[in-house]
MARMIDO-749159 format. One record per residue: x, y negated, z of N, C-alpha, C in turn; residue in three letters. Coordinates in steps of 0.02 Angstrom, whole numbers, plus 50000, padded with zeros to 5 digits. Example, Ala and Ser with C-alpha at 12.3 -4.5 7.8 and 13.67 -1.06 7.14 Angstrom:
BEGIN
506605028450390506155022550390506605016550390ALA
506425011250354506845005350357506454999850394SER
This chain:
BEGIN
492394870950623492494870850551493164874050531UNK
493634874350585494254875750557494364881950550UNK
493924886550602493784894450613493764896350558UNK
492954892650534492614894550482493024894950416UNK
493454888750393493944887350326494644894150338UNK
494624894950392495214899950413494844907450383UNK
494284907950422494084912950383493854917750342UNK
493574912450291493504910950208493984913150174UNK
494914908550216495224909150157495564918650192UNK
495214919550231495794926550252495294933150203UNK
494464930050207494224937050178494304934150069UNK
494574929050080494534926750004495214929449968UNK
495594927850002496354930949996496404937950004UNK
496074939750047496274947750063495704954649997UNK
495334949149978494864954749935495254954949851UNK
495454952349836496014953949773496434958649789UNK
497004956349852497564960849854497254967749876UNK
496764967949905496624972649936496234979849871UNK
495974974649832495564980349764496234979949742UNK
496704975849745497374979349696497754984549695UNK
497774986049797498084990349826497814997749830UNK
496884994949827496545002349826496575003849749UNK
496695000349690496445004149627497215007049633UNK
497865004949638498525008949638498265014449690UNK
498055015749769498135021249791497615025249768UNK
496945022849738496595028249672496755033649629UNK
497405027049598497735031749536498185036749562UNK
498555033849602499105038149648498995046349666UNK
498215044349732498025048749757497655055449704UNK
497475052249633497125056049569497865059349548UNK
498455056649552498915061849527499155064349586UNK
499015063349650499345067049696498715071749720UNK
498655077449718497995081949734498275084949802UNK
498915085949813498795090249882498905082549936UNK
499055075449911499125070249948498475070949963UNK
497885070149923497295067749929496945074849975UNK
497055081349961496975086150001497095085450081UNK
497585083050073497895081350178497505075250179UNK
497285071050157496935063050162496075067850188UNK
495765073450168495235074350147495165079750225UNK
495715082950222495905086350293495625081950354UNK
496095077250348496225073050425495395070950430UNK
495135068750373494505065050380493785070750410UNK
494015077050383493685084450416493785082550492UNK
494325081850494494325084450599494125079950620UNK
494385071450597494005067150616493395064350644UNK
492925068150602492295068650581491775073150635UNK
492075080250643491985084150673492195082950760UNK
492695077950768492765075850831492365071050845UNK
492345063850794491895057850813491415057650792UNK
491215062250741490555059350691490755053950648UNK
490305052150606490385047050548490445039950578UNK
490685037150648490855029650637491475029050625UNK
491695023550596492405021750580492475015450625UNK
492655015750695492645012050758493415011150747UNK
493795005450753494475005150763494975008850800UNK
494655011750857494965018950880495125023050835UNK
494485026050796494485031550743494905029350687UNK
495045023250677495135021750619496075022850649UNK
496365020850702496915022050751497015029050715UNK
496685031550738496935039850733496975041350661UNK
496875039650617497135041950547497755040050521UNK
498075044950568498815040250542498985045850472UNK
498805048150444499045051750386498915045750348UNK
498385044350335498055037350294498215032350292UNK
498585030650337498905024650367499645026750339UNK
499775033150323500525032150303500365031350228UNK
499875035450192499805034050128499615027350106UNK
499285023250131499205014750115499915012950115UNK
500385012650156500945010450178501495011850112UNK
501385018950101501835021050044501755017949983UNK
501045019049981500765012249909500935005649904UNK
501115001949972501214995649982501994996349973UNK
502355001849980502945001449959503135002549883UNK
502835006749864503045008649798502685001549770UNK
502034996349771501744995949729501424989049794UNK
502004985149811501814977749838501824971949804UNK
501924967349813501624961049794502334960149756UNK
502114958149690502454956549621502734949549632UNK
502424946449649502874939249639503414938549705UNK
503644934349727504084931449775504004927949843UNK
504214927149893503834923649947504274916849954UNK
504334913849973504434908549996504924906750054UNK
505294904850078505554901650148505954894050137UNK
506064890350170506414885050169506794885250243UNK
507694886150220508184884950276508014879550331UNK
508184880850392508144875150425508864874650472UNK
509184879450437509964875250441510404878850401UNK
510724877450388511464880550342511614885750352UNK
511594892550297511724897250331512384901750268UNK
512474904950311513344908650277513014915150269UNK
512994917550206512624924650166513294928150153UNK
513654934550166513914937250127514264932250114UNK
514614928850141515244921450099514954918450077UNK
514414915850066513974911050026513594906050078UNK
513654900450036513564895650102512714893450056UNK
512074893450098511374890550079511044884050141UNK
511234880150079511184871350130510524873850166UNK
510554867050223510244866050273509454863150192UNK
508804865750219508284860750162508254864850104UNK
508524869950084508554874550023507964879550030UNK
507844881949990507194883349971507404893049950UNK
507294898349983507494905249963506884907149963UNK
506944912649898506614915049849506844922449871UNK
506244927149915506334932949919505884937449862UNK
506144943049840505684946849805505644953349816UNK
505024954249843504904958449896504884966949851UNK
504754966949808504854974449754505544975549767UNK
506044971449728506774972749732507064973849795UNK
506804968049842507144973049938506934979649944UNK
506304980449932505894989849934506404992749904UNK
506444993349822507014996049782507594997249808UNK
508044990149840508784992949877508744994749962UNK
508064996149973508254999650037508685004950046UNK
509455003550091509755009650085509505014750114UNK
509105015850124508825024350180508555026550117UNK
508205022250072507805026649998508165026449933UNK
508455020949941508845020449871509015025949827UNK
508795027849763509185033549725509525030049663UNK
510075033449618510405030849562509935030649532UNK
509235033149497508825030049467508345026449460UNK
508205026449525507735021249545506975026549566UNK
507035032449564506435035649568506035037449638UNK
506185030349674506035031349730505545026649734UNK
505325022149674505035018349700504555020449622UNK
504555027449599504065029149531503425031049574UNK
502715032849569502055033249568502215042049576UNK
502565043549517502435050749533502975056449566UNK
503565052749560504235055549576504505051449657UNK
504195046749661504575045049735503865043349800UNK
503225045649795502705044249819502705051349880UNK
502705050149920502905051349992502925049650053UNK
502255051450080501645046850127502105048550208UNK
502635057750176502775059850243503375056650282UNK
503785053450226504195050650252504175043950314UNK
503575039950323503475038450373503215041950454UNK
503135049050447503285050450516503875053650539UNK
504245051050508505185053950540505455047250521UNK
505625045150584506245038750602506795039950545UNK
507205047050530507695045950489507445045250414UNK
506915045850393506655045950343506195038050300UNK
506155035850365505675030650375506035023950345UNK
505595019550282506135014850256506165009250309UNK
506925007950294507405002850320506934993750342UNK
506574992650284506294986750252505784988250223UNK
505214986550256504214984650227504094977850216UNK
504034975250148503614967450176503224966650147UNK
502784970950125502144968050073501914962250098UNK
501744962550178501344957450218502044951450247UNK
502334950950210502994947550219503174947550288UNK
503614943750344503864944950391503984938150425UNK
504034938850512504084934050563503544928750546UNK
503894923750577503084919550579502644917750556UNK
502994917950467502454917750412501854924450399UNK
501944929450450502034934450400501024935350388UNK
500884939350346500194937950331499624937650384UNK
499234932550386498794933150442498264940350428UNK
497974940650363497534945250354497974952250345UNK
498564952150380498694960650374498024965950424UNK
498004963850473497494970750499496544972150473UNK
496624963650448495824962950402495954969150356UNK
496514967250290496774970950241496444979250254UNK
497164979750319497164988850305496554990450322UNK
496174989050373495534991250410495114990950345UNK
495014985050306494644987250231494784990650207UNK
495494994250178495894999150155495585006250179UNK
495735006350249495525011550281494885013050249UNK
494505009650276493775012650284493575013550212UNK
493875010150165493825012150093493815021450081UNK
494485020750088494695028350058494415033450115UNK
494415030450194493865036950221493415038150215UNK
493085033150183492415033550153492325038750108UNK
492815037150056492945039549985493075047750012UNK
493575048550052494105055250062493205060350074UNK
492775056150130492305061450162491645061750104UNK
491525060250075490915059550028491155064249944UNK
491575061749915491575063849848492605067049853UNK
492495070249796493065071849761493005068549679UNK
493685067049671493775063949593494625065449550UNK
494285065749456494545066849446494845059349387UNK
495545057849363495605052349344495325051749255UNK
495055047349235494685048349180495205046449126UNK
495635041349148495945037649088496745040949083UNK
497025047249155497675048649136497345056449128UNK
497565058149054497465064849054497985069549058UNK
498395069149073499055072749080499595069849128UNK
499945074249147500435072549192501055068549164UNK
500975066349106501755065449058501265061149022UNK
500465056949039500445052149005500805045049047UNK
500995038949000501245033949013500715029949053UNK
501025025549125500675022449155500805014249128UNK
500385013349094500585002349091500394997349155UNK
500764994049153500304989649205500454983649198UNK
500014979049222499874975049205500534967449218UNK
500604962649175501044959449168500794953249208UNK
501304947749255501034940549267500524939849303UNK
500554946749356499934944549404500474946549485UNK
499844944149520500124942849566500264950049619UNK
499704954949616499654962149656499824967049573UNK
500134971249598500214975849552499474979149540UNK
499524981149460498864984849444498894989349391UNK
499044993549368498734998049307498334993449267UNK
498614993749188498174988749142497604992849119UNK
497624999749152496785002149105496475001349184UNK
496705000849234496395000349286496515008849318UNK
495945010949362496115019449370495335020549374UNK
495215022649321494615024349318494415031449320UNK
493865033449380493935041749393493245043849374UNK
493295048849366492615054549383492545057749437UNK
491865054549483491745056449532491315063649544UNK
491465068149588491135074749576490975072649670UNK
490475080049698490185082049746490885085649789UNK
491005081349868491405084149892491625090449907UNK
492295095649898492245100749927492605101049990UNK
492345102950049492805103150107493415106950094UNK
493905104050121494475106650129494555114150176UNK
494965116850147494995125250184495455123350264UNK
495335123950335495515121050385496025129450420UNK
């Protein structure tokens, strides 16, 4: 029974954050065309090497895809705060946090002051000005601090459920259709999003027009 309640709450939990994370890399990938071009690439050779299963090997080898989820989870992770409780006294920067105290991380704002990305305006952590899938395959490039899936022993059980849904989402998506975004018609329209929830989201959502794939030129 306990399997079973365990893994209820991992596919119950993980199917919100997870449509939250794919409608942001939707919108993302609809304003990024040559992102979604290299996403549409990798899934060509892929394809042409394994054929159409998405076996956890195959799914291994998409590391382009795997950096673009990642980038989304940075620019565009979990809105609220995590949780820890001290279990002994600890000295911060000269600041003393009793033994039993209760810290309040917020996982957007650590993304934001990572020093390896940090800019004076903050446009490292914008949709269209700091979205940059390549910076995770170079160590010097690569941010400092990830925690969508928070960290050490707490840290999320359903992280590899998550991406593997993630994955097979958008390779799905990358090999079948091309799309265009219905609700941003311009590059200089305003993105809203949504207030008091828990996964970040676009308040019109990202709603696309789906067309007939064109292969990518190899």
């Amino acid at each position: 029974q306990q399997v079973i309640d365990n893994a209820l709450i991992l596919i119950f939990a993980g199917s919100e954050t997870s449509a939250s994370t794919l409608t942001c890399a939707s919108l993302i990938l609809g304003l990024h065309s040559d992102v979604w071009a290299r996403v549409k690439e990798e899934q060509q050779a892929i394809q042409s090497k394994y054929g159409d299963d998405l076996t956890k090997s195959v799914l291994d080898e998409c590391t382009y895809l795997d950096s673009v989820l990642k980038e989304t989870l940075r620019i565009k992770p979990l809105e609220g705060m995590e949780i820890r409780k001290t279990e002994q006294t600890l000295i911060i920067d000269g600041k003393q946090i009793p033994r039993g105290w209760f810290i309040f991380n917020n996982v957007k704002a650590t993304h934001m002051n990572d020093p390896v990305l940090q800019t004076e305006d903050d446009s490292h952590m914008d949709i269209r000005k700091g979205f940059n899938p390549d910076r995770w395959s170079d160590d010097a490039t690569k941010p400092s601090v990830w925690l969508p899936f928070g960290e050490g022993g707490r840290r999320c059980l359903g992280e590899r459920l998550a991406m593997v849904e993630m994955k097979v989402f958008l390779a799905t998506l990358a090999r079948k259709v091309d799309y265009d975004l219905a609700n941003v018609k311009s590059s200089e329209d305003e993105i809203k999003w949504k207030k008091m929830t828990a996964m970040a989201r676009p308040l019109d959502g990202a709603e696309i027009k789906p067309r007939a794939a064109v292969p990518v030129p190899v």
